[in-house]
PyMOL Python script that loads the backbone (N, CA, C, O; Angstrom):
from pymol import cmd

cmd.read_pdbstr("""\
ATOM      1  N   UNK A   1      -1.797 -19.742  28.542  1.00  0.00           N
ATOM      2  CA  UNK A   1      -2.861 -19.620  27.577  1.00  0.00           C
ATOM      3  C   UNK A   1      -3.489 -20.991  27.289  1.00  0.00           C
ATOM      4  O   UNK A   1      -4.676 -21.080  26.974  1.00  0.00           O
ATOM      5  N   UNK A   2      -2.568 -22.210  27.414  1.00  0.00           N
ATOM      6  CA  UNK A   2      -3.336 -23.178  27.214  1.00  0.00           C
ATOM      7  C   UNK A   2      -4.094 -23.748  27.855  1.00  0.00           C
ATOM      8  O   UNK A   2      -4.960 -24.500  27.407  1.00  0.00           O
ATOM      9  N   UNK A   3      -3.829 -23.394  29.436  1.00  0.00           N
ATOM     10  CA  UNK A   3      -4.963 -23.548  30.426  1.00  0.00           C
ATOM     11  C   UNK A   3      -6.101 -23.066  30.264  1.00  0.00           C
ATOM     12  O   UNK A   3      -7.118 -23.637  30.659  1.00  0.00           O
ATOM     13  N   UNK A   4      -6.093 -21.874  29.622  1.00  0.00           N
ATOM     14  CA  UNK A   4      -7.704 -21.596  29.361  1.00  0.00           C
ATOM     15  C   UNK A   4      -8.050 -22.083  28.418  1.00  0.00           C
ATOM     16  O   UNK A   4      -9.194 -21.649  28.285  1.00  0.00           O
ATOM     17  N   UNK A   5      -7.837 -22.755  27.577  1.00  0.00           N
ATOM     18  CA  UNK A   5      -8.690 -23.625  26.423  1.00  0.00           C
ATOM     19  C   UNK A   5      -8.670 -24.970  27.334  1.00  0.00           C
ATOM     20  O   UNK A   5      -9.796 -25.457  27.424  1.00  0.00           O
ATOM     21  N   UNK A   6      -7.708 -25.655  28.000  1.00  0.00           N
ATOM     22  CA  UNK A   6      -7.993 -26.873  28.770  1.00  0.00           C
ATOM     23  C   UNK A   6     -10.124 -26.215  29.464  1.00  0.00           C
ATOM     24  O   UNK A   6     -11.280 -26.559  29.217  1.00  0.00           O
ATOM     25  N   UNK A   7      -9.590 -25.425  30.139  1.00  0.00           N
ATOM     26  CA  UNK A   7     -10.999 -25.472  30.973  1.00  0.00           C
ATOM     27  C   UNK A   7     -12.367 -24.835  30.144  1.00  0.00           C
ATOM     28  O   UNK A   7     -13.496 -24.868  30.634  1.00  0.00           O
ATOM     29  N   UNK A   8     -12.131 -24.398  29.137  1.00  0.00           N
ATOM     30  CA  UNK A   8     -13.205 -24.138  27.866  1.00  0.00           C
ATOM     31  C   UNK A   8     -13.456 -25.311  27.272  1.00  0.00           C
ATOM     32  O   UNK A   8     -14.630 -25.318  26.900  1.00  0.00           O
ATOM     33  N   UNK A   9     -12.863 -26.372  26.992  1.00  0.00           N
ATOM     34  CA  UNK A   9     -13.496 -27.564  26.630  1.00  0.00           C
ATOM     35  C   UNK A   9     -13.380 -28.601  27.504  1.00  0.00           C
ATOM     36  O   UNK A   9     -12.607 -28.971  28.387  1.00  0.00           O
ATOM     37  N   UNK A  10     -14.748 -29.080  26.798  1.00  0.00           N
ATOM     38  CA  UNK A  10     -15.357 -30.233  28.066  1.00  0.00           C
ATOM     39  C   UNK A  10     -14.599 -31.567  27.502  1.00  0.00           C
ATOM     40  O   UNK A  10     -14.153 -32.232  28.437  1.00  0.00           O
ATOM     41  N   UNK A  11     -14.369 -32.062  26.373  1.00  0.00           N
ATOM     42  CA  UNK A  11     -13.626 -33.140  25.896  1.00  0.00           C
ATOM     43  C   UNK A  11     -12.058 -32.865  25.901  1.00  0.00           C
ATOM     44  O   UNK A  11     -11.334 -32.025  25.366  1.00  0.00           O
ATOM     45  N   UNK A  12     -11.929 -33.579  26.457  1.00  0.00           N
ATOM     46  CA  UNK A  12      -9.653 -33.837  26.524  1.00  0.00           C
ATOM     47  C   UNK A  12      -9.259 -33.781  24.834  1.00  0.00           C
ATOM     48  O   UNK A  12      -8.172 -33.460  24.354  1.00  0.00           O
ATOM     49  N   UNK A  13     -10.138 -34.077  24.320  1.00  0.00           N
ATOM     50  CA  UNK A  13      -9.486 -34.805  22.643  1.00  0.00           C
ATOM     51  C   UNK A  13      -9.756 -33.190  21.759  1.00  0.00           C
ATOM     52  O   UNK A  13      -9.144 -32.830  20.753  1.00  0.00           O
ATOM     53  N   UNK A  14     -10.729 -32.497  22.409  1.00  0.00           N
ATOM     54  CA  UNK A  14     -11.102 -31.354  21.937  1.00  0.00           C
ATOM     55  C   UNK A  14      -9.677 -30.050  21.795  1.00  0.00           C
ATOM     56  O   UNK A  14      -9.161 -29.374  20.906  1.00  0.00           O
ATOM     57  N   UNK A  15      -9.518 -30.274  23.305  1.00  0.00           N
ATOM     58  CA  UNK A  15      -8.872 -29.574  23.940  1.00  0.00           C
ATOM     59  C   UNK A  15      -7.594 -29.353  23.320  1.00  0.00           C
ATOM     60  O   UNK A  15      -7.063 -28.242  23.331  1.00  0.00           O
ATOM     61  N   UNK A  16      -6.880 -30.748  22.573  1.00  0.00           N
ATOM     62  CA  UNK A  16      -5.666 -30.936  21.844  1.00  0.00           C
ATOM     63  C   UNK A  16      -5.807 -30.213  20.593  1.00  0.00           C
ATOM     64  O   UNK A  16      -4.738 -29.762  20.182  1.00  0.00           O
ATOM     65  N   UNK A  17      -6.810 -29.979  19.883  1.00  0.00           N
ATOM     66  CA  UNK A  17      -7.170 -29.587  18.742  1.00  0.00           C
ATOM     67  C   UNK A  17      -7.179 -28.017  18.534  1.00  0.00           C
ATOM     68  O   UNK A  17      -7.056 -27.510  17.418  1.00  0.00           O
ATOM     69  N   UNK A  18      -7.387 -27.048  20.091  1.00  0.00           N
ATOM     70  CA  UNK A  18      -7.616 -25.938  20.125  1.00  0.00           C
ATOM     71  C   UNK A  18      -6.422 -25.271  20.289  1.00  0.00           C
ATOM     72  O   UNK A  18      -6.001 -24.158  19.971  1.00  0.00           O
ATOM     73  N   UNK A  19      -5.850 -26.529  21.044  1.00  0.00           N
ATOM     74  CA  UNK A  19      -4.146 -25.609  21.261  1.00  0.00           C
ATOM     75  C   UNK A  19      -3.208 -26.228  20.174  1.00  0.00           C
ATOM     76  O   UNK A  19      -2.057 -25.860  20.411  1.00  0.00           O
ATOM     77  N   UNK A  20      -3.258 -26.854  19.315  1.00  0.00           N
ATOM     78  CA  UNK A  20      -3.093 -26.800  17.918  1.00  0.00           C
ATOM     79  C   UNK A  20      -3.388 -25.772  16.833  1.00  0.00           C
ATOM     80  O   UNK A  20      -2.508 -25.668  15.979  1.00  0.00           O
ATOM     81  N   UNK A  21      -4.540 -24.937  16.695  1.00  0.00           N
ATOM     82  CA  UNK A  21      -4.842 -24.100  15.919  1.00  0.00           C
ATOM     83  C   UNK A  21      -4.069 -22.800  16.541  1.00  0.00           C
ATOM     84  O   UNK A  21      -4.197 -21.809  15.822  1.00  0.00           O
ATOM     85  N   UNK A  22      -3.199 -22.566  17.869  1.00  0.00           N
ATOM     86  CA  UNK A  22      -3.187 -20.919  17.892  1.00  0.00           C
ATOM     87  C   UNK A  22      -2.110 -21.008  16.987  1.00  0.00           C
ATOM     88  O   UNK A  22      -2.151 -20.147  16.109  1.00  0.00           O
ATOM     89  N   UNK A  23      -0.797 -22.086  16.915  1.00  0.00           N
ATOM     90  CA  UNK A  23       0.197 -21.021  16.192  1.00  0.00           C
ATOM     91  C   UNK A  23       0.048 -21.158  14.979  1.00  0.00           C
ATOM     92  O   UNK A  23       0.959 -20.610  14.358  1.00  0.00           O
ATOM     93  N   UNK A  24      -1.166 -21.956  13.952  1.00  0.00           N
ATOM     94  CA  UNK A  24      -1.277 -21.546  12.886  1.00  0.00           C
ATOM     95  C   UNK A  24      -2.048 -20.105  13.010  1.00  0.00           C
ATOM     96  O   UNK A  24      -1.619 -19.409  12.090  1.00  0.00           O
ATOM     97  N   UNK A  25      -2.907 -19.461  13.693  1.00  0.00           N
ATOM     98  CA  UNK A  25      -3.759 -17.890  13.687  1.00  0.00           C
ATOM     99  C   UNK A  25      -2.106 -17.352  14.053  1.00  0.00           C
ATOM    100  O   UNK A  25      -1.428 -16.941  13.111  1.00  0.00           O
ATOM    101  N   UNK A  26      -1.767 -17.369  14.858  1.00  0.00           N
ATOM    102  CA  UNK A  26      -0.721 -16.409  15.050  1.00  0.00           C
ATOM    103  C   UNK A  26       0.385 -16.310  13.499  1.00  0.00           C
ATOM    104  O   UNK A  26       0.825 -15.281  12.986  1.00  0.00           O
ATOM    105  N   UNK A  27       0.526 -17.265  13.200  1.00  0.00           N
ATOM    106  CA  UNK A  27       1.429 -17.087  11.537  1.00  0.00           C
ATOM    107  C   UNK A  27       0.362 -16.432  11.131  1.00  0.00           C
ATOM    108  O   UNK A  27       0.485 -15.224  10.928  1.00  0.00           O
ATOM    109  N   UNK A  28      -0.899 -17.061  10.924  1.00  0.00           N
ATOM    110  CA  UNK A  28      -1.749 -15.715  10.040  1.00  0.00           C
ATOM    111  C   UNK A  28      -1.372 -14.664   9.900  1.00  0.00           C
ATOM    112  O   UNK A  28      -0.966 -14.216   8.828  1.00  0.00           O
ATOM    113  N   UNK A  29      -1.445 -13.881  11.257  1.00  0.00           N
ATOM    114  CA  UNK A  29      -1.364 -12.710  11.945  1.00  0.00           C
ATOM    115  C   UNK A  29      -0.032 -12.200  11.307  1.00  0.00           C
ATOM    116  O   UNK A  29       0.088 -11.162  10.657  1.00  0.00           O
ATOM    117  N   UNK A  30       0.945 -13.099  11.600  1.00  0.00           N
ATOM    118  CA  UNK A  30       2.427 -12.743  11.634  1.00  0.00           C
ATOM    119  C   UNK A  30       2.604 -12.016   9.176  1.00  0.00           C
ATOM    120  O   UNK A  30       2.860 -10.934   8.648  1.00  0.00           O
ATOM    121  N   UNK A  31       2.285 -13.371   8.646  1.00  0.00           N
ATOM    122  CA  UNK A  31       1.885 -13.100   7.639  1.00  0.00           C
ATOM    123  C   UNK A  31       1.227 -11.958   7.135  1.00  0.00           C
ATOM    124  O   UNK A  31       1.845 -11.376   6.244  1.00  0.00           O
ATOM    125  N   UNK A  32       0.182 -11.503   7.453  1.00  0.00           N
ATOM    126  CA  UNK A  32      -0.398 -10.423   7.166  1.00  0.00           C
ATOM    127  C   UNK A  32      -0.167  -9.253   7.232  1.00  0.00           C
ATOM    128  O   UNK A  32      -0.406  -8.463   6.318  1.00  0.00           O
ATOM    129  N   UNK A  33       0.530  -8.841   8.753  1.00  0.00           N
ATOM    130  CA  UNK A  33       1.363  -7.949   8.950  1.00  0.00           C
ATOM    131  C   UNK A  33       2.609  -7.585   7.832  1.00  0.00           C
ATOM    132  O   UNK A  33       2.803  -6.542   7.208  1.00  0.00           O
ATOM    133  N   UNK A  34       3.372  -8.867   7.836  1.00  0.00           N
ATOM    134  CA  UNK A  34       4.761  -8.817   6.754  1.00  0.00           C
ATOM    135  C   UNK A  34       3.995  -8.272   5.660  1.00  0.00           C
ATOM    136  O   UNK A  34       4.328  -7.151   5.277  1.00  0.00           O
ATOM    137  N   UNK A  35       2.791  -8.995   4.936  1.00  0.00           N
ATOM    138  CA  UNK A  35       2.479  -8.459   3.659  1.00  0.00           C
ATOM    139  C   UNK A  35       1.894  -6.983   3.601  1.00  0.00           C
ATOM    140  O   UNK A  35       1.987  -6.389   2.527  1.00  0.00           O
ATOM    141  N   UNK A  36       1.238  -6.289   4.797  1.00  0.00           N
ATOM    142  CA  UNK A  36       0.781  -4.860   4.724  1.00  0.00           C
ATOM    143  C   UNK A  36       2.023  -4.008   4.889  1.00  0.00           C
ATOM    144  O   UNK A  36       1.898  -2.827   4.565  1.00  0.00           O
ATOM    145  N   UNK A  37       3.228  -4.423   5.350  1.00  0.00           N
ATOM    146  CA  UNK A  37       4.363  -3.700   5.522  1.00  0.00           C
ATOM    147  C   UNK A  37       4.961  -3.393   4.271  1.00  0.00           C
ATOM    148  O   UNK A  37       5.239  -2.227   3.989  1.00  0.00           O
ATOM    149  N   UNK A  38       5.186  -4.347   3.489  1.00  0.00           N
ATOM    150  CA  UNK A  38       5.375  -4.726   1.452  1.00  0.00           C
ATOM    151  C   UNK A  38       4.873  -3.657   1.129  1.00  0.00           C
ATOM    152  O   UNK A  38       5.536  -2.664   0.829  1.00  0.00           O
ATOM    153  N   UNK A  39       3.537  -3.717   1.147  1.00  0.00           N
ATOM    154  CA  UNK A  39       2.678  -2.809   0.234  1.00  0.00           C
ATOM    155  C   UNK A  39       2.460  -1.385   0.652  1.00  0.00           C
ATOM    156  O   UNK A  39       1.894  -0.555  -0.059  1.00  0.00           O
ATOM    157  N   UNK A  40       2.954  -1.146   1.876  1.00  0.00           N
ATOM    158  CA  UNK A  40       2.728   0.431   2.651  1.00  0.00           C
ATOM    159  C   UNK A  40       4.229   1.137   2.551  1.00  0.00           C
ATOM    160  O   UNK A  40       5.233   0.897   3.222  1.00  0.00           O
ATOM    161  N   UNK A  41       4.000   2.208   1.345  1.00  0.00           N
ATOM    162  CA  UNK A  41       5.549   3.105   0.942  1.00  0.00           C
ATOM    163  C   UNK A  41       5.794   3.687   1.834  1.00  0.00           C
ATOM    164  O   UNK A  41       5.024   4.317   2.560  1.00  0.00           O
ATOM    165  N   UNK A  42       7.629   3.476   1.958  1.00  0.00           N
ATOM    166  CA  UNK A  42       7.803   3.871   2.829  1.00  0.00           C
ATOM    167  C   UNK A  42       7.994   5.799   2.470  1.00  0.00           C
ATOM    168  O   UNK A  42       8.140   6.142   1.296  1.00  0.00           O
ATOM    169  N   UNK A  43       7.970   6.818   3.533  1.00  0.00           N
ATOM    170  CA  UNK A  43       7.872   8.073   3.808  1.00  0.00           C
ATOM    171  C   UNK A  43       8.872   8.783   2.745  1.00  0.00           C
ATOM    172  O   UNK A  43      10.101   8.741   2.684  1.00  0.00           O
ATOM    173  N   UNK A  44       7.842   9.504   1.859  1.00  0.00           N
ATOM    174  CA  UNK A  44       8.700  10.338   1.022  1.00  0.00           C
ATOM    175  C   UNK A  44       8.314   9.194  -0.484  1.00  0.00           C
ATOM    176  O   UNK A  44       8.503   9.600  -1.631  1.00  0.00           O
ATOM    177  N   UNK A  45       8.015   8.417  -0.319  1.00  0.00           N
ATOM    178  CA  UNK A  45       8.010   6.864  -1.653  1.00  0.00           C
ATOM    179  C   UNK A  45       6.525   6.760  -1.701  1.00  0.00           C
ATOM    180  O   UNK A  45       5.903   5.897  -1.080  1.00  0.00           O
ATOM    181  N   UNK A  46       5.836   7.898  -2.652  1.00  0.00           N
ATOM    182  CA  UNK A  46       4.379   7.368  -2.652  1.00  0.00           C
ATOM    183  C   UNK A  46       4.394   6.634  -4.056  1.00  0.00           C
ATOM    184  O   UNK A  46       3.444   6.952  -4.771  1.00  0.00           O
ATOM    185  N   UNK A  47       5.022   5.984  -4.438  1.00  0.00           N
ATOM    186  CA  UNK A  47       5.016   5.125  -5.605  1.00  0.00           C
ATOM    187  C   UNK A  47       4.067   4.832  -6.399  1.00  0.00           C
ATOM    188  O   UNK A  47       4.341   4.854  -7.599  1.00  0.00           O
ATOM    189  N   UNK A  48       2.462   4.418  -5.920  1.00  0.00           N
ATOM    190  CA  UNK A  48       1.377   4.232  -6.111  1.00  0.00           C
ATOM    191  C   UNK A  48       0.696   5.463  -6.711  1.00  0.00           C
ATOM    192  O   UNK A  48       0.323   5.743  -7.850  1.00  0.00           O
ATOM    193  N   UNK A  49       0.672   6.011  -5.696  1.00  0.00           N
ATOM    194  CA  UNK A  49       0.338   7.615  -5.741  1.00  0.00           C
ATOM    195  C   UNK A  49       1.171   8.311  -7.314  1.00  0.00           C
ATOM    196  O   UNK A  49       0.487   8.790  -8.219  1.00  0.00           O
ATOM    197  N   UNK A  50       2.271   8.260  -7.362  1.00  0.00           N
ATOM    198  CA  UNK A  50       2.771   9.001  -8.111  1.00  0.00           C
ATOM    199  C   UNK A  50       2.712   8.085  -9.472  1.00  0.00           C
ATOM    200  O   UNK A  50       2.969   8.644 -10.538  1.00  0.00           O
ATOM    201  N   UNK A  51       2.431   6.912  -9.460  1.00  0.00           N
ATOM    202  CA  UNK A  51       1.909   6.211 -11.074  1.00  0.00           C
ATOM    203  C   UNK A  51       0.454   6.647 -10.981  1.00  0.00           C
ATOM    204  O   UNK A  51      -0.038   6.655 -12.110  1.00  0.00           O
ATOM    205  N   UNK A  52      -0.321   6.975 -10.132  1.00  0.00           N
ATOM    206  CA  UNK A  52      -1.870   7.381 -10.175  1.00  0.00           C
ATOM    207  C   UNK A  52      -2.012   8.786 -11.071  1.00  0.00           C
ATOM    208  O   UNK A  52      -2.842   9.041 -11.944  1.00  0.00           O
ATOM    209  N   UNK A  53      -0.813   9.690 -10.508  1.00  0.00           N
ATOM    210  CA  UNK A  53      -0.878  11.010 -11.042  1.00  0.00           C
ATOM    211  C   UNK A  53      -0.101  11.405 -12.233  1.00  0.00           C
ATOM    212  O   UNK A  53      -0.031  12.483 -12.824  1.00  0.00           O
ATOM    213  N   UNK A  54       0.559  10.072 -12.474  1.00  0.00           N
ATOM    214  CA  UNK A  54       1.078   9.830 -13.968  1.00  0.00           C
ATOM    215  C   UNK A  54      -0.188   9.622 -14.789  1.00  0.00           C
ATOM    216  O   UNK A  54      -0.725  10.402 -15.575  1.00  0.00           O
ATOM    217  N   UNK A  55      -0.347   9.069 -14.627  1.00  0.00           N
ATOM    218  CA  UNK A  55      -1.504   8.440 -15.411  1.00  0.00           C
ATOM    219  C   UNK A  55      -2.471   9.211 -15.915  1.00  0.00           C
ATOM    220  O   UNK A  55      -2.828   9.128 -17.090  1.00  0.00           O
ATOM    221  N   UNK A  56      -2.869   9.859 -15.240  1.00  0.00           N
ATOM    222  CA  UNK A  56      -4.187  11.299 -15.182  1.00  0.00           C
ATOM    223  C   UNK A  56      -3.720  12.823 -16.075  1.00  0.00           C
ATOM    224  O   UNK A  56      -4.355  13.640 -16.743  1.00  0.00           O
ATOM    225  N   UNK A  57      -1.693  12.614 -15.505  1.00  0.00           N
ATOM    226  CA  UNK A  57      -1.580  13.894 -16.674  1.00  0.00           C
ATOM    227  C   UNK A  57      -1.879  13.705 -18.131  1.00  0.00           C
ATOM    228  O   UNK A  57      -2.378  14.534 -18.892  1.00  0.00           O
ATOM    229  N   UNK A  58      -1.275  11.781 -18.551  1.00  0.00           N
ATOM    230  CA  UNK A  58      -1.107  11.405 -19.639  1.00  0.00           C
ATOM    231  C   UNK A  58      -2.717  11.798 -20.270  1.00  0.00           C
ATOM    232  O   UNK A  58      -2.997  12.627 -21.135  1.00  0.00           O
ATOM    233  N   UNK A  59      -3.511  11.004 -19.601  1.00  0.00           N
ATOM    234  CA  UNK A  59      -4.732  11.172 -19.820  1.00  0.00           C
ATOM    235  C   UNK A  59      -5.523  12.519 -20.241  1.00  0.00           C
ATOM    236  O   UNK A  59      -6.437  12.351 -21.048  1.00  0.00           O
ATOM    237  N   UNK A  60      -5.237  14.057 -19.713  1.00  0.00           N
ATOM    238  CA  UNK A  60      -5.546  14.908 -19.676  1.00  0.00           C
ATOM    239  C   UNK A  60      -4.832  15.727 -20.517  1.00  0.00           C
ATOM    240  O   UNK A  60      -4.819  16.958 -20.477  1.00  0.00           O
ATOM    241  N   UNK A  61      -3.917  14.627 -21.690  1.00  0.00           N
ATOM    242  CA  UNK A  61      -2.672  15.031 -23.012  1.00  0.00           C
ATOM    243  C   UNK A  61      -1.573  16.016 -22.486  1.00  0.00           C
ATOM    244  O   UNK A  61      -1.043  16.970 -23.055  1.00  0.00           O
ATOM    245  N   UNK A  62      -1.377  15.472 -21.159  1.00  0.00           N
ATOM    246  CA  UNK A  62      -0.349  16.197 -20.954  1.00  0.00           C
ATOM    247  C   UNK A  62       1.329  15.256 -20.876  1.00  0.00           C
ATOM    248  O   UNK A  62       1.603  14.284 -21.581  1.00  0.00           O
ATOM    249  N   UNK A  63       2.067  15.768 -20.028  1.00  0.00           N
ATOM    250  CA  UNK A  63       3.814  15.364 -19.922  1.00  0.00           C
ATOM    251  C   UNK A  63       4.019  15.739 -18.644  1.00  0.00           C
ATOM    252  O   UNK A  63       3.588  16.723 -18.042  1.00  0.00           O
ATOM    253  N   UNK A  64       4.998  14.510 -18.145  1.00  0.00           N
ATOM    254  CA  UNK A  64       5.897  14.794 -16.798  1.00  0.00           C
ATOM    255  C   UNK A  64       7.199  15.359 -17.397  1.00  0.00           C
ATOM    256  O   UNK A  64       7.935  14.726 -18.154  1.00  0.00           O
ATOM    257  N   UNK A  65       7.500  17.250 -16.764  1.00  0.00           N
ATOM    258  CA  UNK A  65       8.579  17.736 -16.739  1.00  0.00           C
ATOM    259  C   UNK A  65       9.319  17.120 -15.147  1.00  0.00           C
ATOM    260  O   UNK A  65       8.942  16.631 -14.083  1.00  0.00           O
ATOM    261  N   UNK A  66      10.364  17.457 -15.714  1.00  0.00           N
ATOM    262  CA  UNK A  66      11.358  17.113 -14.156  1.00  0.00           C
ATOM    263  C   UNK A  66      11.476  18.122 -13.628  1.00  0.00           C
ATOM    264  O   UNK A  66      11.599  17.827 -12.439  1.00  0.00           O
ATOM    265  N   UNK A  67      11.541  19.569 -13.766  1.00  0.00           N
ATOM    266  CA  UNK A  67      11.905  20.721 -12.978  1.00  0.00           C
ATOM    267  C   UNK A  67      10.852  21.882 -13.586  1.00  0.00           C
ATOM    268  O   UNK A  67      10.288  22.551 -12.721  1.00  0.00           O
ATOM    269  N   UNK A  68      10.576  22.145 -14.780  1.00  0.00           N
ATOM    270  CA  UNK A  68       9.526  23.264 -14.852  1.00  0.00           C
ATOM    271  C   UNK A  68       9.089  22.775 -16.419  1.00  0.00           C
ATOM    272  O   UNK A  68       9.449  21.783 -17.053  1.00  0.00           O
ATOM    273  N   UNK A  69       8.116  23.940 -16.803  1.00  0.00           N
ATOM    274  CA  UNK A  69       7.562  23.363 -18.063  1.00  0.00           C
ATOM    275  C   UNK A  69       7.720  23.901 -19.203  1.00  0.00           C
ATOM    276  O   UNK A  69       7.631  25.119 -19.055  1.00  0.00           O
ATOM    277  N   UNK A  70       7.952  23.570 -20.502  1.00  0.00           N
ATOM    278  CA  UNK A  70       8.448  24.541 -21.330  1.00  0.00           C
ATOM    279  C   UNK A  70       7.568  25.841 -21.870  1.00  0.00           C
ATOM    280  O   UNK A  70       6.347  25.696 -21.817  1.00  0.00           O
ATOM    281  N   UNK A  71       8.142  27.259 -22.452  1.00  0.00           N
ATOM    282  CA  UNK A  71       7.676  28.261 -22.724  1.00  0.00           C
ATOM    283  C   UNK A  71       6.326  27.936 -23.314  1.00  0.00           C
ATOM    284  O   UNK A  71       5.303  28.214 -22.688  1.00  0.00           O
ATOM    285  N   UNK A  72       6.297  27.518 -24.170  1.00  0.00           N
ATOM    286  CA  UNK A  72       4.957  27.512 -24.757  1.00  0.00           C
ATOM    287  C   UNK A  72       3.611  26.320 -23.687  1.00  0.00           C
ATOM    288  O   UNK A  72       2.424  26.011 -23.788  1.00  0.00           O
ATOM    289  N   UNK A  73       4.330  26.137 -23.105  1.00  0.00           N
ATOM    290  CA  UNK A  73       3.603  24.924 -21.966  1.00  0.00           C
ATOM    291  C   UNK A  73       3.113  25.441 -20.597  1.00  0.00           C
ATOM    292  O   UNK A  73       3.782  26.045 -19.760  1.00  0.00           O
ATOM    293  N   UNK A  74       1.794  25.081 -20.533  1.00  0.00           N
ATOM    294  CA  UNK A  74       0.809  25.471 -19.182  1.00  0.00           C
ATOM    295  C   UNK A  74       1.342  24.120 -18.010  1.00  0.00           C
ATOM    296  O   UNK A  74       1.926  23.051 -18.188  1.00  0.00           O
ATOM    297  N   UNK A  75       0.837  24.770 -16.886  1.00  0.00           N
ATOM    298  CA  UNK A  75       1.381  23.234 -15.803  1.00  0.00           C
ATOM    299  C   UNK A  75      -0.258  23.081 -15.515  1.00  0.00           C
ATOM    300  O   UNK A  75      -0.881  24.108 -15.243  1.00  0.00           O
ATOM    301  N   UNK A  76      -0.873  21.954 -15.566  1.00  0.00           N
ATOM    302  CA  UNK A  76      -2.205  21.371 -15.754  1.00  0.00           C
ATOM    303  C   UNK A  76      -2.342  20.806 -14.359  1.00  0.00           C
ATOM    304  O   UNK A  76      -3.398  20.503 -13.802  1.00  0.00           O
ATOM    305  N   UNK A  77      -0.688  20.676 -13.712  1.00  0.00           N
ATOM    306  CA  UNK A  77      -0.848  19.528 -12.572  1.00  0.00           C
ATOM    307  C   UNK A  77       0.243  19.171 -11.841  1.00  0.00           C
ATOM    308  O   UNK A  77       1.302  19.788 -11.954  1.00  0.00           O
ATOM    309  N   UNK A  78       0.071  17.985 -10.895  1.00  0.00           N
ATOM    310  CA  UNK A  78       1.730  17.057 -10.926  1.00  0.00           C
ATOM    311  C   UNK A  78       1.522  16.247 -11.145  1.00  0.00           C
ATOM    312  O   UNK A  78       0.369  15.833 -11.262  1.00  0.00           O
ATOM    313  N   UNK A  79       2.975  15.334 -11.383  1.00  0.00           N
ATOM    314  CA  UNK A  79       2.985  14.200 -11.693  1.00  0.00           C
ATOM    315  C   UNK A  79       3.566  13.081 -10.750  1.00  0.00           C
ATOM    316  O   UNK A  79       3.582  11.852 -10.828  1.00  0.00           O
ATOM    317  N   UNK A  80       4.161  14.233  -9.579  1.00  0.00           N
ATOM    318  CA  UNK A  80       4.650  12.740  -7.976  1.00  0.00           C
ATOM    319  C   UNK A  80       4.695  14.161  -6.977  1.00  0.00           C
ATOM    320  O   UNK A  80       4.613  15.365  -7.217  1.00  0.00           O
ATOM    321  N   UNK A  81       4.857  13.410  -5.837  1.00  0.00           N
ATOM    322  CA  UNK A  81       5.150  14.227  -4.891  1.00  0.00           C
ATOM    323  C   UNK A  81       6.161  15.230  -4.664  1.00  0.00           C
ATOM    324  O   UNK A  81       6.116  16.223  -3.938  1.00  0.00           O
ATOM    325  N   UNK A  82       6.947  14.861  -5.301  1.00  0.00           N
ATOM    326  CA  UNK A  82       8.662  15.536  -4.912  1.00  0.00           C
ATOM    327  C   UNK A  82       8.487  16.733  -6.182  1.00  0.00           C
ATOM    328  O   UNK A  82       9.422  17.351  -6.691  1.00  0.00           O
ATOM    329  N   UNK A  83       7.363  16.838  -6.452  1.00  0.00           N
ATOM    330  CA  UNK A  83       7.714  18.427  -7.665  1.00  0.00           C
ATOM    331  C   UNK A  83       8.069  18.307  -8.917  1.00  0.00           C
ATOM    332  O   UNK A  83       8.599  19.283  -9.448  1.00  0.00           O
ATOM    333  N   UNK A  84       7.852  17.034  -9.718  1.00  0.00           N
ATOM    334  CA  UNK A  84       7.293  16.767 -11.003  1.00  0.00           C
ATOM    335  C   UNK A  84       5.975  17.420 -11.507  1.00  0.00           C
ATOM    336  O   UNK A  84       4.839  17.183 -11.099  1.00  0.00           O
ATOM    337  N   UNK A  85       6.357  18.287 -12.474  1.00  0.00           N
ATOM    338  CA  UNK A  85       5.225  19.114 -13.357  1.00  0.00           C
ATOM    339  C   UNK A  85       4.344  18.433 -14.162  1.00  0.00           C
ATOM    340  O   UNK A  85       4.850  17.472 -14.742  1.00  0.00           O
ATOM    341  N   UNK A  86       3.061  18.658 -14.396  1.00  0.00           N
ATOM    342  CA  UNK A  86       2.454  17.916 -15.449  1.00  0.00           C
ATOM    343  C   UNK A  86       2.005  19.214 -16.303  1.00  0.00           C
ATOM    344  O   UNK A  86       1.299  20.172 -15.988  1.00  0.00           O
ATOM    345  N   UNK A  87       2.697  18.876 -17.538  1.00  0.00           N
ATOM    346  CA  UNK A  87       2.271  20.326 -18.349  1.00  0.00           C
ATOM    347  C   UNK A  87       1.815  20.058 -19.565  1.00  0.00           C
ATOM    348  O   UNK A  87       2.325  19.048 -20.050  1.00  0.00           O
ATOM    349  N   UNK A  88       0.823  20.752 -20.414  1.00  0.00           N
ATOM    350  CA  UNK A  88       0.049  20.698 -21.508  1.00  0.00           C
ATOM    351  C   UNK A  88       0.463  21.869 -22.568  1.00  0.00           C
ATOM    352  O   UNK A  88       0.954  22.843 -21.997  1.00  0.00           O
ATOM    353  N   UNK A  89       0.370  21.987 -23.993  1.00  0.00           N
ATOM    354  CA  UNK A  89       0.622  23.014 -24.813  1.00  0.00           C
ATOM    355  C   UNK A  89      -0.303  23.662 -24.223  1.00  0.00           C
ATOM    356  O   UNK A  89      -1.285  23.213 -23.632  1.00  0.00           O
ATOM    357  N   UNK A  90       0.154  25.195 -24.456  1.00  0.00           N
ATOM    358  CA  UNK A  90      -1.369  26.187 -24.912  1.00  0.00           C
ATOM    359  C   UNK A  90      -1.969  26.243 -25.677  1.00  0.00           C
ATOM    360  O   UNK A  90      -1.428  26.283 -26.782  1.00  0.00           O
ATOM    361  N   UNK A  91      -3.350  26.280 -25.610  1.00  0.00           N
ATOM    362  CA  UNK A  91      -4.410  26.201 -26.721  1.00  0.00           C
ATOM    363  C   UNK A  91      -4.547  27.931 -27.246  1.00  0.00           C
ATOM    364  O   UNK A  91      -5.328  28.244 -28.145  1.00  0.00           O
TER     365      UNK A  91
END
""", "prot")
cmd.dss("prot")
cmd.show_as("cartoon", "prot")
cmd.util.cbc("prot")
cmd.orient("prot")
């Protein structure tokens, strides 16, 4: 690979400078990857997701049940993936 930047530049002094910059782009690269891996839940873990749909029951005066909702209580929604209820009184 460094042969082809030797013959892409016309200055020798250039040339040192270009094959200097790949393995800082490649840490870029390497970096960026690590950090989209962080932030992408892993399968079954929508974490994000399931504080999003927290949020919206609260908002809509409702409650996260863990398994069903009580008698006098409508289910409005969910509140995560795995089958958390979001339930409201009846009006």
């Amino acid at each position: 690979m460094a042969r082809h930047f030797i013959r892409l530049c016309q200055r020798p002094e250039r040339c040192i400078c270009c094959d200097a910059q790949l393995p800082a782009m490649r840490l870029h690269q390497l970096l960026f990857a690590l950090l989209f891996l962080f932030v992408v839940p892993a399968p079954g873990e929508g974490g994000l997701i399931n504080a999003v749909q927290r949020y919206f029951c609260r908002v809509r005066g409702g409650r996260c049940a863990a398994l069903t909702c009580l008698p006098r209580e409508t289910q409005i929604g969910h509140c995560s993936l795995k089958g958390r209820k979001c339930c409201r009184r009846k009006k």
